[in-house]
N, CA, C and O atoms as a GROMACS GRO file, in nm:
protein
  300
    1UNK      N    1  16.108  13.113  13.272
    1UNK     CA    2  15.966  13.097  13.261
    1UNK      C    3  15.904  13.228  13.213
    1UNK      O    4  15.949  13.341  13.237
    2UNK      N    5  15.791  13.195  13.139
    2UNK     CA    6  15.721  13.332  13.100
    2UNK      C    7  15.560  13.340  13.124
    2UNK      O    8  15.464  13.264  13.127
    3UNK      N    9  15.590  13.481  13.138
    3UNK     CA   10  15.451  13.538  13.228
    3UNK      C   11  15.345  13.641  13.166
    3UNK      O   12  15.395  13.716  13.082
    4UNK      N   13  15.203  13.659  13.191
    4UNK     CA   14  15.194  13.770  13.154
    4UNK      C   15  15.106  13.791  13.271
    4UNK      O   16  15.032  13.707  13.322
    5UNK      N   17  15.129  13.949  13.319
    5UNK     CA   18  15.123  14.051  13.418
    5UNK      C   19  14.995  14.118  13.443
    5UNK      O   20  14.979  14.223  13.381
    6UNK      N   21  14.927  14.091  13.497
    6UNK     CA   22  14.786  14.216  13.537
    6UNK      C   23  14.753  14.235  13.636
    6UNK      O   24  14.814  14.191  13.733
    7UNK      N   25  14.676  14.287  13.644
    7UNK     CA   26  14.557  14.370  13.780
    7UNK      C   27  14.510  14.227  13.788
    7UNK      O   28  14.533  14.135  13.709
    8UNK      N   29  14.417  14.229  13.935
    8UNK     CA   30  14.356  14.160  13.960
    8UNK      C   31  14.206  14.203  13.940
    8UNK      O   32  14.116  14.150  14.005
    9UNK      N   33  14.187  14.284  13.864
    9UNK     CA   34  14.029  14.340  13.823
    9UNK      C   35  14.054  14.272  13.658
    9UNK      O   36  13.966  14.218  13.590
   10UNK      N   37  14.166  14.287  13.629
   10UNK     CA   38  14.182  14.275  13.458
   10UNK      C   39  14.174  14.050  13.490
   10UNK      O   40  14.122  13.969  13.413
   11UNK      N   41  14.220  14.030  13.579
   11UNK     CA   42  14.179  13.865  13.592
   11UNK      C   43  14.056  13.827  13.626
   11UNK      O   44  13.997  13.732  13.574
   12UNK      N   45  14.007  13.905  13.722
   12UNK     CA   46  13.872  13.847  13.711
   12UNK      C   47  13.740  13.893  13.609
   12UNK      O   48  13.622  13.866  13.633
   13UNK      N   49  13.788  13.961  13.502
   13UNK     CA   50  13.775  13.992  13.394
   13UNK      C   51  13.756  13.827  13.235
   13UNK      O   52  13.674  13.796  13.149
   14UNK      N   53  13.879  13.781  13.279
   14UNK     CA   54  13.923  13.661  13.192
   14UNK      C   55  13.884  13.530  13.280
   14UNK      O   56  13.832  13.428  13.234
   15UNK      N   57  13.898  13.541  13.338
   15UNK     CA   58  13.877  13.423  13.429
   15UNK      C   59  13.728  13.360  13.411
   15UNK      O   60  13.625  13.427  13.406
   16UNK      N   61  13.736  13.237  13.404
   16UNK     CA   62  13.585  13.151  13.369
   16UNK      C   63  13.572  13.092  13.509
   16UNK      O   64  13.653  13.039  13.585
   17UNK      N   65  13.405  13.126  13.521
   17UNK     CA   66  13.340  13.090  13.662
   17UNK      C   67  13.361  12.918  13.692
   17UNK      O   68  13.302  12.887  13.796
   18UNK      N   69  13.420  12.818  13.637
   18UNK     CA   70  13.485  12.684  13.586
   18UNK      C   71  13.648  12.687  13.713
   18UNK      O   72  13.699  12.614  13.798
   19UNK      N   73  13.672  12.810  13.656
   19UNK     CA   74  13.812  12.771  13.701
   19UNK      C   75  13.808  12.862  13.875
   19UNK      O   76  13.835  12.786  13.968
   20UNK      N   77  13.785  12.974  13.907
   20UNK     CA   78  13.797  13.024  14.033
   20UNK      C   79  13.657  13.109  14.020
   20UNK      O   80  13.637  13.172  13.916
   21UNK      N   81  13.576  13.111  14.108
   21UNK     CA   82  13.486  13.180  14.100
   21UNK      C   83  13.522  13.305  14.159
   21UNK      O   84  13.634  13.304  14.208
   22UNK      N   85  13.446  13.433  14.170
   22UNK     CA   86  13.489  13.568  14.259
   22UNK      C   87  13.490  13.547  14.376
   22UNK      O   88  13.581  13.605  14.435
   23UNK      N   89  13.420  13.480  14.441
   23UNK     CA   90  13.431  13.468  14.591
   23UNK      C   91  13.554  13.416  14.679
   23UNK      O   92  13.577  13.470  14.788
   24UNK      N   93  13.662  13.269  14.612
   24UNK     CA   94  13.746  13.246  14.588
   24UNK      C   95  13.854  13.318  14.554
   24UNK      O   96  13.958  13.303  14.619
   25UNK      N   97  13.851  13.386  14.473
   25UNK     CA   98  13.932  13.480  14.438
   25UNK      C   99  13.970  13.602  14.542
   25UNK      O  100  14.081  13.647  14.569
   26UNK      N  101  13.843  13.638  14.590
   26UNK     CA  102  13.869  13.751  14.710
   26UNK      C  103  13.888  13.668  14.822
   26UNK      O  104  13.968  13.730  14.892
   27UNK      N  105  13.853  13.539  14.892
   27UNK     CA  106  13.926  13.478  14.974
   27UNK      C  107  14.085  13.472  14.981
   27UNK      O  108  14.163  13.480  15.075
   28UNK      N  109  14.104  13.454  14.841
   28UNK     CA  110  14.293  13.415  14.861
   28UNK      C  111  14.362  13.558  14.833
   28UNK      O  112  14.479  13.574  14.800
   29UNK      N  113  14.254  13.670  14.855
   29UNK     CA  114  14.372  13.791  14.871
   29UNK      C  115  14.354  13.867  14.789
   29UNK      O  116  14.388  13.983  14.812
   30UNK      N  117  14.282  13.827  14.637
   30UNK     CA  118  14.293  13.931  14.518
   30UNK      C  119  14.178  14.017  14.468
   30UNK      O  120  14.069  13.976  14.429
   31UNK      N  121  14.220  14.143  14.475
   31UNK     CA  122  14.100  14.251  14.472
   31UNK      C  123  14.194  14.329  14.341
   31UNK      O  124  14.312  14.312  14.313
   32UNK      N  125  14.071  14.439  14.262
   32UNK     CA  126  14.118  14.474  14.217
   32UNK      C  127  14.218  14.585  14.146
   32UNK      O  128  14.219  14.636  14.034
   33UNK      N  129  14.328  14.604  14.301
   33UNK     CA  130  14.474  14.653  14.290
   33UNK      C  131  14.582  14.515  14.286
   33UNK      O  132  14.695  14.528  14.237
   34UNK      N  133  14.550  14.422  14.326
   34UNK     CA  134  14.637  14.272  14.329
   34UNK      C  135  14.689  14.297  14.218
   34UNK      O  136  14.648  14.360  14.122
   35UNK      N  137  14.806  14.230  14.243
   35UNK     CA  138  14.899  14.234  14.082
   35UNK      C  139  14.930  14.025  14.079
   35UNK      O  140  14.959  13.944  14.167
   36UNK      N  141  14.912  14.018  13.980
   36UNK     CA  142  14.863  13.920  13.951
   36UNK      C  143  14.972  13.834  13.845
   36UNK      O  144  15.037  13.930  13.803
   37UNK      N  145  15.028  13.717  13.780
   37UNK     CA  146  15.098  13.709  13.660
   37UNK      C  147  15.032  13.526  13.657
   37UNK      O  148  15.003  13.443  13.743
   38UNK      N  149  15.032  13.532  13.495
   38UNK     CA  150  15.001  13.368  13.480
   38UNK      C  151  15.122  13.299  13.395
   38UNK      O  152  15.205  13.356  13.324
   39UNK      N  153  15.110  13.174  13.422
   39UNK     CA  154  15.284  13.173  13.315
   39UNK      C  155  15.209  13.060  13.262
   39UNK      O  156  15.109  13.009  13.312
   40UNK      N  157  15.275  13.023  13.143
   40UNK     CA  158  15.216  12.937  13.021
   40UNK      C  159  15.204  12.797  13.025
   40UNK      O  160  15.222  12.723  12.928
   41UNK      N  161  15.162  12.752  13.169
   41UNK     CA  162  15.114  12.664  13.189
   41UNK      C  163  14.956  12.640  13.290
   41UNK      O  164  14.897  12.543  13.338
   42UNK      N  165  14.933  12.796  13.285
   42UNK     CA  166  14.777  12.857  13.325
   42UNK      C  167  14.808  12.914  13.456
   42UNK      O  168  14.736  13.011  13.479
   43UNK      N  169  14.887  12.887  13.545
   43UNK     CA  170  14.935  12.860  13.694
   43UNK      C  171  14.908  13.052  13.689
   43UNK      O  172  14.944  13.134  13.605
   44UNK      N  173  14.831  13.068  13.816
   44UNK     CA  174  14.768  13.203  13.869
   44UNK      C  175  14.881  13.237  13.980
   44UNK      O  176  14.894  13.168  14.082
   45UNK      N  177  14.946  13.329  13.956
   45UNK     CA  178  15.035  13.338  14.064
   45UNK      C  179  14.983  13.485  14.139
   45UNK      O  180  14.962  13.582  14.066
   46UNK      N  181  14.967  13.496  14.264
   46UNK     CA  182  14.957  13.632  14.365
   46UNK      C  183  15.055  13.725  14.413
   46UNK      O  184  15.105  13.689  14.520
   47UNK      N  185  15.094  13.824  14.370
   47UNK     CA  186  15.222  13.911  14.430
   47UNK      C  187  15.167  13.950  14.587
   47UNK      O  188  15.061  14.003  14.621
   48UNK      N  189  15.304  13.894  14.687
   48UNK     CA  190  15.239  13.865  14.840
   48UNK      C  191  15.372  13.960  14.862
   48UNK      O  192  15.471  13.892  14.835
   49UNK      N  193  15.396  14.050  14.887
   49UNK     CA  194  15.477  14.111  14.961
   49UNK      C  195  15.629  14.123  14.866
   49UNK      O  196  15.658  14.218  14.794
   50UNK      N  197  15.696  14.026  14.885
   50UNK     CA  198  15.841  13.990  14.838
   50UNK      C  199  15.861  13.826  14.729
   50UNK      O  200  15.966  13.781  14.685
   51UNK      N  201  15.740  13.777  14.716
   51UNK     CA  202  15.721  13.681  14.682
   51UNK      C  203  15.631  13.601  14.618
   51UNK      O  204  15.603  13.632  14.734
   52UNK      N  205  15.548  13.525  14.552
   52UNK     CA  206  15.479  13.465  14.420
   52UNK      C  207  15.420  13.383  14.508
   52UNK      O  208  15.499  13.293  14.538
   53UNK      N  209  15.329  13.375  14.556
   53UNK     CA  210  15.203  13.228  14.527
   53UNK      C  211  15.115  13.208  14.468
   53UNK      O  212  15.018  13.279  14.443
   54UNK      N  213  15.152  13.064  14.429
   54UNK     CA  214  15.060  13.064  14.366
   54UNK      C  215  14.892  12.994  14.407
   54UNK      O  216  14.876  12.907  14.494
   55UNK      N  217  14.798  13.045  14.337
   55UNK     CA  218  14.674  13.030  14.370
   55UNK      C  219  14.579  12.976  14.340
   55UNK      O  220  14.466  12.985  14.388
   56UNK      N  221  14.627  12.896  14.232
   56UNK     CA  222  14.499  12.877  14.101
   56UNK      C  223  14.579  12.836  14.002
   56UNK      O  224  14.702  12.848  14.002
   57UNK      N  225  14.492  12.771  13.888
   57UNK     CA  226  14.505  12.786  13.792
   57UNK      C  227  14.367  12.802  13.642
   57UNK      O  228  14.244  12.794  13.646
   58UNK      N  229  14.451  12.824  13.542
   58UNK     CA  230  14.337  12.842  13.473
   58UNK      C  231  14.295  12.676  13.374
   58UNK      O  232  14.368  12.579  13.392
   59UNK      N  233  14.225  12.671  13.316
   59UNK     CA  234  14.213  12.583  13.173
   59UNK      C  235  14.140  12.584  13.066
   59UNK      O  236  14.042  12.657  13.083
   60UNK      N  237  14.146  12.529  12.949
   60UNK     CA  238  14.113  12.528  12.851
   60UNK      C  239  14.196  12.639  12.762
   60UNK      O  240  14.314  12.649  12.796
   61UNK      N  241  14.169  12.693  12.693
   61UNK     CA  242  14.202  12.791  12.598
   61UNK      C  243  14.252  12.960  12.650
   61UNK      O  244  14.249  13.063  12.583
   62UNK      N  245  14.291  12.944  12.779
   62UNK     CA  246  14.336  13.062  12.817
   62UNK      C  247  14.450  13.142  12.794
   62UNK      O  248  14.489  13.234  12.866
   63UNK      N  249  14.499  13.100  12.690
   63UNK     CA  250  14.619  13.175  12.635
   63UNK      C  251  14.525  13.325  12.547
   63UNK      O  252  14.517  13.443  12.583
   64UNK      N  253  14.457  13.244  12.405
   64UNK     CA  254  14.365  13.298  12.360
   64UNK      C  255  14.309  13.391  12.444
   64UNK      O  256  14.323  13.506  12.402
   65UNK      N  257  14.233  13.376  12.578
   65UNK     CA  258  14.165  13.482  12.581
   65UNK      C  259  14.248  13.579  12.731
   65UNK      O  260  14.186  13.668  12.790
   66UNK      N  261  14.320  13.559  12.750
   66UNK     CA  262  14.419  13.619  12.824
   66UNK      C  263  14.451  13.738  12.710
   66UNK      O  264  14.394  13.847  12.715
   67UNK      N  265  14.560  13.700  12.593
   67UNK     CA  266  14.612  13.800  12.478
   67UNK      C  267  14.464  13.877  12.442
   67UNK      O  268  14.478  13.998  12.457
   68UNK      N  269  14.337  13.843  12.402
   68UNK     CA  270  14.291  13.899  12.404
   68UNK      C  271  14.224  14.001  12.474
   68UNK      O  272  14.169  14.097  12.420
   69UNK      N  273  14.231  13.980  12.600
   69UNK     CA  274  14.132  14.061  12.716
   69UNK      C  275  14.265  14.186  12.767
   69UNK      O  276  14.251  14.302  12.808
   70UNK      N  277  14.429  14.076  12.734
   70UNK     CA  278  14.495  14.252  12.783
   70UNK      C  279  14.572  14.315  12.689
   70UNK      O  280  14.615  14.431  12.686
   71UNK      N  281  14.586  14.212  12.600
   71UNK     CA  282  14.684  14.289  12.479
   71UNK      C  283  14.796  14.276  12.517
   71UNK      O  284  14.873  14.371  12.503
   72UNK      N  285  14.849  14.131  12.588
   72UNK     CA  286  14.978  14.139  12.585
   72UNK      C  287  15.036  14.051  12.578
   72UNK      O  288  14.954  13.960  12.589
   73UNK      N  289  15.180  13.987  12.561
   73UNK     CA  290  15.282  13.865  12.542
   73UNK      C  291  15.297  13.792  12.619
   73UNK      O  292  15.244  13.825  12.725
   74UNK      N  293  15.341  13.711  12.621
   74UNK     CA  294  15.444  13.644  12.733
   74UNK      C  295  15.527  13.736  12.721
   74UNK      O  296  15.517  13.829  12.641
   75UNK      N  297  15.660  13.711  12.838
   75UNK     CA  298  15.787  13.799  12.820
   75UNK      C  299  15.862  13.722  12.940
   75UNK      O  300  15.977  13.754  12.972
   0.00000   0.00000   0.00000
């Protein structure tokens, strides 16, 4: 599966008030040191210690503005 990797300041950055609002977002844990990864089916995953949950997801056109907002790939 492939992912791409950020801050949780750089997601709630991209993120549309549609899909998780901020308040939500700081409920399930993510501030912005959270390390964060989405994989190419929008799915918001949370780095929890030793392990991935996931939290969310995104929709519509968020590939687009993901590559755009960090400048980076899948991988």
């Amino acid at each position: 599966m492939q992912f791409i990797e950020m801050s949780g300041k750089t997601l709630q950055q991209v993120i549309s008030d549609n899909e998780l609002p901020p308040q939500e977002l700081n409920q399930l844990g993510v501030n912005e040191e959270s390390v964060v990864r989405i994989n190419r089916q929008g799915d918001i995953e949370l780095r929890c210690g030793d392990r991935w949950d996931v939290i969310g997801g995104l929709l519509g056109e968020f590939e687009t503005r993901i590559k755009r907002e960090t400048g980076l790939e899948w991988v």
